[in-house]
C-alpha positions in Angstrom: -276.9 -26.1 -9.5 -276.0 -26.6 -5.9 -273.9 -23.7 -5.6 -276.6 -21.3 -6.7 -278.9 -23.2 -5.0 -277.2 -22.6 -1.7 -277.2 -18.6 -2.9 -280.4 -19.0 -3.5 -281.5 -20.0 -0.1 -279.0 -18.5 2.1 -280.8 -15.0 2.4 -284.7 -15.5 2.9 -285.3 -12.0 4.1 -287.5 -10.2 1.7 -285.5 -7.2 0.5 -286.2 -3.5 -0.4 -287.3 -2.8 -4.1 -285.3 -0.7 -5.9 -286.0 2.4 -7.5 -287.4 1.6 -10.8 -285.3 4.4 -12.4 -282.3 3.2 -10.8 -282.9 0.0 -12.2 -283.4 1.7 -15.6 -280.3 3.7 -15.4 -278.2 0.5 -14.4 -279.3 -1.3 -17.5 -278.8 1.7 -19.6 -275.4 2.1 -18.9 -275.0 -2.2 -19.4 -276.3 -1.5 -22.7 -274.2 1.7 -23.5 -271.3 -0.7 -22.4 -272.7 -3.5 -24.9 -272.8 -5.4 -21.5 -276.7 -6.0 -21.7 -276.7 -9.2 -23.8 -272.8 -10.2 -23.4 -273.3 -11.1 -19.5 -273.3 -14.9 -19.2 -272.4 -15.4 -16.1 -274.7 -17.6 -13.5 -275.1 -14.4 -11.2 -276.1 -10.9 -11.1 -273.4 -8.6 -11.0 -273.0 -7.4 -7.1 -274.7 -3.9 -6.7 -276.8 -4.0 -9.9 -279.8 -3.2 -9.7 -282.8 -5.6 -11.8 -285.1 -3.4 -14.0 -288.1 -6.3 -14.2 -289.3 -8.8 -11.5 -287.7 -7.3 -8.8 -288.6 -9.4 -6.1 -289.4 -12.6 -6.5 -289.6 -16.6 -5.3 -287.7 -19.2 -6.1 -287.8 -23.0 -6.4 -286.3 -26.0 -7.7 -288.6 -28.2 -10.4 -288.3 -31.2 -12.3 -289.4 -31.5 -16.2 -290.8 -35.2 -17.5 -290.4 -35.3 -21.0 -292.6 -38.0 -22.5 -290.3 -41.4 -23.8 -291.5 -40.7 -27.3 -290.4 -37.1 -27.7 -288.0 -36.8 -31.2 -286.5 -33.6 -29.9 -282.9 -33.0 -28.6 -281.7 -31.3 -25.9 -283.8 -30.3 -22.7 -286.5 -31.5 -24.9 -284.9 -34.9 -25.3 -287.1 -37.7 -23.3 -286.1 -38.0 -19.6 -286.7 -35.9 -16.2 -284.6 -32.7 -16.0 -284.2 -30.5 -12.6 -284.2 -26.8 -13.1 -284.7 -23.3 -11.0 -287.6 -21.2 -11.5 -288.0 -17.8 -10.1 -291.6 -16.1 -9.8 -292.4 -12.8 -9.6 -294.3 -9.6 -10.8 -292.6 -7.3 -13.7 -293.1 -4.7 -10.7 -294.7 -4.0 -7.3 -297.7 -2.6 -8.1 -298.3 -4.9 -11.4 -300.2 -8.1 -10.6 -299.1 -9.7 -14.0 -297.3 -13.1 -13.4 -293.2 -13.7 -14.6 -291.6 -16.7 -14.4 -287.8 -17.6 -15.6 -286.7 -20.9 -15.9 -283.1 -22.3 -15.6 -281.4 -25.6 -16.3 -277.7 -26.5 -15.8 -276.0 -28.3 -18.4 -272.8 -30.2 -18.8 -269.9 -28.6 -21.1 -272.6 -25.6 -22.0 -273.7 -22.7 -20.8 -276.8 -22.9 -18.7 -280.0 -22.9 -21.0 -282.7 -20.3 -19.9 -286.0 -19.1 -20.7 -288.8 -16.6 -19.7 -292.4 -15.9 -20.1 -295.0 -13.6 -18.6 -298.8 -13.3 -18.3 -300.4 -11.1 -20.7 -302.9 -9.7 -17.7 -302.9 -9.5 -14.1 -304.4 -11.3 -11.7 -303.5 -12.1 -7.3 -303.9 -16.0 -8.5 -300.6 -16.2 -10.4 -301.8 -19.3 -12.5 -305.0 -17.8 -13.1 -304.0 -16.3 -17.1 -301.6 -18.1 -19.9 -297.9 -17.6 -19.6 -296.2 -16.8 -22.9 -292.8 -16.6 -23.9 -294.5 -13.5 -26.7 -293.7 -11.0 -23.9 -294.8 -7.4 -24.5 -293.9 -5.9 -21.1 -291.9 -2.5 -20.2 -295.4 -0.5 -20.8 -294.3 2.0 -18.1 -292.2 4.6 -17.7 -289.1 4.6 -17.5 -289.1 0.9 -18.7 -291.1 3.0 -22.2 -287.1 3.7 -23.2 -286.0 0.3 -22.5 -288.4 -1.1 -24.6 -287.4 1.1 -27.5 -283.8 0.5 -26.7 -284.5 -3.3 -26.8 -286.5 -3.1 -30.2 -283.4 -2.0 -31.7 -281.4 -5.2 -30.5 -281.1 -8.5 -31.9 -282.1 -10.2 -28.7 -285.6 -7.9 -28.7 -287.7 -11.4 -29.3 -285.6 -13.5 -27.8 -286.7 -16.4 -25.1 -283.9 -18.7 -26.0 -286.4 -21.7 -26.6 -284.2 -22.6 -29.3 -281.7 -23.1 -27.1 -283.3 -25.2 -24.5 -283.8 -27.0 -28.1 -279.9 -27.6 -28.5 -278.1 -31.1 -28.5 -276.4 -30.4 -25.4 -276.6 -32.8 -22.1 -278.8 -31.4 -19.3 -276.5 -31.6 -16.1 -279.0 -32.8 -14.0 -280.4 -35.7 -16.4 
């Protein structure tokens, strides 16, 4: 977590946004390269653009899990430390993201995300869900029909988080 961490932090300047359609072509050719839901790597590939939540914040969190939780996993009782990042699915769209990021030990990091269904400037104001219907704009209006077609079109990886695996940061 350090190492990304340090990433994280080491550039505070607020950068440009991206063309939307840029970021759209950049995930179209992922996906016509079968690279969209393959890349597991902690990082971004250098250059690419995002399509979603362009800009964004970021902070560290911790996650108290009551003593008398029977579940496994993140879920398992105990305090976990994890990264969020915060942001709008675009500039001019006042819904609130959020993605959520643990480390864990011998696994894959476990991840998440969830959106508001409406927008608001108080980024708490509305319910975050993990039953995301976002890409409502062109050109994210093809991604989301290229995305339906997936496997992963539903997929938050709660059941992941879920796994018996041990949270690095426990």
């Amino acid at each position: 977590m350090s190492q990304i961490w340090w990433k994280v932090i080491a550039d505070q300047r607020i950068s440009p946004v991206p063309s939307v359609w840029k970021a759209a072509l950049d995930s179209l050719s992922m996906m016509a390269l079968s690279d969209f839901f393959d890349h597991h790597l902690e990082e971004k590939p250098q250059g690419q653009a995002k399509v979603i939540h362009m800009q964004g914040v970021a902070c560290k969190f911790n996650m108290n899990v009551f003593s008398t939780s029977n579940y496994t996993g993140l879920f398992a009782p105990g305090t976990t430390t994890g990264l969020m990042r915060m942001g709008p699915p675009a500039p001019d769209n006042a819904r609130s993201g959020l993605s959520l990021k643990w480390f864990r030990s011998y696994a894959e990091s476990a991840n998440t995300v969830m959106a508001a269904e409406e927008g608001s400037p108080n980024f708490f104001e509305h319910d975050l869900t993990n039953h995301i219907n976002l890409f409502d704009v062109a050109p994210l209006a093809l991604m989301r029909e290229i995305i339906r077609t997936t496997q992963c079109s539903g997929a938050t990886a709660l059941s992941d988080l879920a796994m018996s695996t041990t949270p690095a940061a426990r």
